[in-house]
Residue, then its C-alpha position, 0 to 999 in steps of 0.5 A: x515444420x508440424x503446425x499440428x502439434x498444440x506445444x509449439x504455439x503454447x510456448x511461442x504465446x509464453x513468449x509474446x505474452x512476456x514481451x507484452x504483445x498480448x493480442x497475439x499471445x492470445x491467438x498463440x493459447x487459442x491455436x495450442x487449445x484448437x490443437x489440444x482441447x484438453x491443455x490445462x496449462x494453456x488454459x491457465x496463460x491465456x487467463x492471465x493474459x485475459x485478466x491483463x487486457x481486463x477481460x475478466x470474466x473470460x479470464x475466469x471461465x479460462x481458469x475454470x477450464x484449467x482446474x477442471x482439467x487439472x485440478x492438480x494445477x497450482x499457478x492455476x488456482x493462484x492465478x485464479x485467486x489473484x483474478x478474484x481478489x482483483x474483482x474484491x470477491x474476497x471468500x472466492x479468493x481466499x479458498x482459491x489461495x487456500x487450494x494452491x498452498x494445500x498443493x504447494x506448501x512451500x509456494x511463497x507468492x500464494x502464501x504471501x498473497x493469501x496473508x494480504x487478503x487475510x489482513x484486508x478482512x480482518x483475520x490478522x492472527x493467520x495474516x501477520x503469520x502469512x506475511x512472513x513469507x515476504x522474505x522469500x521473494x523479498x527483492x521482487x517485492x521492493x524490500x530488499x533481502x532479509x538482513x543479518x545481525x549478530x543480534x537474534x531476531x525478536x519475534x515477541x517470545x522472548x523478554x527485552x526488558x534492560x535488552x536494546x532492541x533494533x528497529x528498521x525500516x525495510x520498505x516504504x516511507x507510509x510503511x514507516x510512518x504506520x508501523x513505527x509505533x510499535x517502538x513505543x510499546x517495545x520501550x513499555x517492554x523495558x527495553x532500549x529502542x533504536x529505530x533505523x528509518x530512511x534519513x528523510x524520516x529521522x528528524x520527525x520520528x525523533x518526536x516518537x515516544x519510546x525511541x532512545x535513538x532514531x539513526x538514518x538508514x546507512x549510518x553506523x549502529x550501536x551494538x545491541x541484543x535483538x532485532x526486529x523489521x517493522x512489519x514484523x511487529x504486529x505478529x511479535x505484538x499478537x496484534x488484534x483489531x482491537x489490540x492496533x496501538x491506535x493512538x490519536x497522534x504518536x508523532x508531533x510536527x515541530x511547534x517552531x516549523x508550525x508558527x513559521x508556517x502559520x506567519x507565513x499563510x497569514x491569517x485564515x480567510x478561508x477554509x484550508x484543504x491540503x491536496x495530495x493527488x498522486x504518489x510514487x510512479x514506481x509503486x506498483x499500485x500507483x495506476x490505482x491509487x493515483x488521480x489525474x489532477x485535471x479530473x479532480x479540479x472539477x469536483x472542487x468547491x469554490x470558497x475554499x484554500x486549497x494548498x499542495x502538500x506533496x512535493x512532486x507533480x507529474x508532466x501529466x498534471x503541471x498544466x491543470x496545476x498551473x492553470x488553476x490559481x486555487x492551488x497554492x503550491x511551495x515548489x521546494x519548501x516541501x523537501x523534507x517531512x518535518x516541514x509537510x509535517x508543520x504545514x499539514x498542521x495549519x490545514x482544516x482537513x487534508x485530502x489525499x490518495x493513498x501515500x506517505x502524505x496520507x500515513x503522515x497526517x494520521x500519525x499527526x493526528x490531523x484530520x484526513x479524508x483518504x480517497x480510495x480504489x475498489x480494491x485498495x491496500x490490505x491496511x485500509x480492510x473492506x467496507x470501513x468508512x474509518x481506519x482501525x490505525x489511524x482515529x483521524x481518518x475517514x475513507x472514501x472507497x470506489x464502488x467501481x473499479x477506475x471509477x473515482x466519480x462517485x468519491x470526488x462527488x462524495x468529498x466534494x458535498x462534504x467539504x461543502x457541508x464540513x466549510x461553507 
């Protein structure tokens, strides 16, 4: 009916960038800005869908265009931020985070964001701060909401010595693994820890040193006077890079499991390299993380054992899987992670991308090699070929995005010069 007017076309492109038809929801932004050169919002969508179609380059001069024309535009320097922290430009997106919660204090996702890229480089006392904001959109983020208790919530101002102290999960088994060792330095506190985990968990966390009860996730709480999520620890504990409670092992495989394992590979012929390839599909990073294992077949060297330690292996991956008879798989013996704890146990050196496997043999303390993207997780920092959380581990990072040539070409020379 009037085809002139730029805010029709705006809001027809919102709606085909919502269902993901991003070509034309393009064109859409293109036809608002012909209609109004100075459309700051429109600058700011066609950004986000650039950045989705990888462009991003473009998507940085449209944000730009945003700002210049409305340096008052919020999700444009959150957009903005979001881009540079893609691109590993971490100064960039920290100041662009900065400016959208200068203009919106009260704006969860940038508060949220800039705690991730503060703890990523090292700046834990505002990032375990920051992260608090988690809570309010809490769902979105696959937490869960916030629980309540009749107990008050610890956040390290108080004394819990002769107190009981609920720990819980409230996030993801490597999440689990990593933070529930601060159960350990609450009973140094003199208090009585409960640890809630999810049940797959609960049998190997019973080896943790400080937990007086390690309860499945569902089952019936006994009564107690304060309570704490995991994450939340760090900040109740004032955590530092030099305070981590980063000690070599604090979880331990079960010594019966190991043996068993250990009579049931026989006697070692060879060098023993456990594999994990790929994590969780439903992990919103896992297009990342994860490695199609028929492009790491390969990279590896021969001479060696190679055994599958996780317990899923995608449709994608059972042909390479199959087809190559160095890879010694367990099928369902895997179930559970007391027995990946035994069995990690009688490897030379595990493997992995980042997932719970990986979490699980730095808490063991075994020796671990975690293949990494560019712009990876903010537990595993910038540049560092090692990890402040974990003594055992040794890091391989992408020096390009997508691009994990140069790792498998990096681990590959190792496990030569480490085992031939």
């Amino acid at each position: 009916m009037n085809p002139a007017r730029a805010e029709p076309h705006y809001k027809r492109a919102n709606a085909l960038k919502i269902v993901g038809r991003l070509q034309e929801a393009l064109a859409g932004y293109d036809r608002a800005i012909e209609r109004n050169a100075d459309y700051a919002h429109a600058y700011c969508n066609r950004g986000v869908v650039l950045q989705m179609l990888g462009r991003r380059e473009a998507a940085l001069l449209s944000y730009d265009r945003a700002i210049k024309l409305d340096a008052t535009d919020v999700m444009a320097h959150y957009n903005r931020a979001l881009l540079m922290q893609e691109c590993a430009r971490w100064n960039e997106a920290l100041a662009s985070y900065d400016r959208a919660v200068e203009l919106n204090p009260q704006f969860a996702d940038a508060q949220y964001n800039r705690s991730m890229a503060q703890l990523f480089l090292g700046d834990f006392e505002s990032g375990w701060r920051g992260y608090e904001w988690r809570w309010v959109n809490a769902h979105r983020l696959g937490i869960g909401e916030a629980r309540t208790f009749a107990g008050r919530r610890w956040l390290g101002e108080e004394s819990i010595a002769g107190k009981r102290i609920l720990l819980y999960s409230e996030a993801g088994l490597g999440d689990t693994l990593q933070f529930c060792r601060y159960a350990t330095s609450c009973a140094r506190l003199g208090a009585s820890v409960i640890l809630e985990v999810p049940g797959v968990l609960r049998e190997l966390l019973g080896s943790l040193e400080g937990a007086s009860q390690v309860i499945a996730a569902g089952s019936p709480l006994p009564p107690f006077e304060f309570h704490c999520p995991l994450l939340s620890l760090p900040l109740a504990f004032k955590t530092t890079l030099n305070s981590i409670p980063a000690t070599a092992a604090y979880l331990r495989a079960d010594q019966t499991k190991i043996s068993q394992w250990r009579a049931r590979l026989g006697e070692p012929r060879r060098p023993r390299v456990g594999l994990v390839w790929s994590g969780n599909p439903k992990n919103p990073i896992d297009v990342h993380r994860s490695i199609r294992l028929a492009d790491w077949l390969e990279q590896l060297p021969t001479g060696l054992e190679y055994y599958r330690l996780q317990t899923q292996v995608r449709d994608a991956d059972r042909v390479a899987l199959d087809s190559d008879p160095r890879i010694i798989s367990f099928g369902d013996d895997l179930l559970d992670f007391d027995n990946t704890a035994a069995l990690c146990m009688c490897m030379d050196v595990v493997v992995t991308v980042d997932t719970s496997l990986g979490h699980l043999a730095g808490a063991l303390g075994q020796r671990t090699w975690l293949l990494l993207p560019q712009t990876p997780d903010f537990r595993w920092m910038r540049d560092r070929p090692d990890s402040p959380w974990y003594p055992s581990l040794k890091l391989y990072r992408q020096t390009a995005a997508g691009d994990w040539s140069g790792v498998f070409e990096r681990v590959a020379a190792d496990l030569r010069r480490e085992f031939d």
